[in-house]
N, C-alpha and C positions, 0 to 999 in steps of 0.2 A: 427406333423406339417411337409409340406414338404419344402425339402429344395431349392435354384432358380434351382437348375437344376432337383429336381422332377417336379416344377411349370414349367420348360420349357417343362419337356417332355409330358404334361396333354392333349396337343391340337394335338401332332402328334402321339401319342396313341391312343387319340379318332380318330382321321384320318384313321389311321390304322386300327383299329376296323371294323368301317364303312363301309371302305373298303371290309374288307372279310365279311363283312355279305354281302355285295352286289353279292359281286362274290358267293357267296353259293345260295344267292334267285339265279342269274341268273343261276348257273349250276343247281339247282331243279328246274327251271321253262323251261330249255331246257331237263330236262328229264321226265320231266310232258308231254310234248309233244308226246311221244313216238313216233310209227313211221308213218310218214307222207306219203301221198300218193297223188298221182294226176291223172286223169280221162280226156281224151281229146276225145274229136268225133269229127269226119271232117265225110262229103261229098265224094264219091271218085271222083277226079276231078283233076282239074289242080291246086289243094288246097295243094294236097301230099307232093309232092316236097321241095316248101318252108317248110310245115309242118314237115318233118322229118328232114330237115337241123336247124329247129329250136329247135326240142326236143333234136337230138345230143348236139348241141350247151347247151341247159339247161341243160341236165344232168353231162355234164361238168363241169359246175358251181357248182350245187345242186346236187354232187352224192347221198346224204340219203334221196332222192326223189327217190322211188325206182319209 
């Protein structure tokens, strides 16, 4: 039988629990991903320009976007 302070610890245990099962799906579902890649085609035009100020700009963000 438990006692009030094993009954208080019952709900921030299971809290806990929960918790790292979360964080383990969420790190096996970011490494299920493996590695990501991305594909752009442009026009050559006056499209460039913006377009390479804009991939710099991403890869900055998203460096494991190789």
């Amino acid at each position: 039988m438990l006692t009030e302070a094993g009954t208080a610890l019952i709900e921030p245990a299971r809290t806990a629990v929960r918790s790292l099962e979360t964080a383990r799906a969420d790190v096996a579902a970011e490494h299920e991903l493996g590695e990501v890649g991305l594909d752009i085609a442009a026009m050559p035009s006056q499209v460039v320009e913006p377009l390479t100020t804009m991939i710099r700009a991403s890869s900055t963000r998203c460096p494991w976007v190789p």
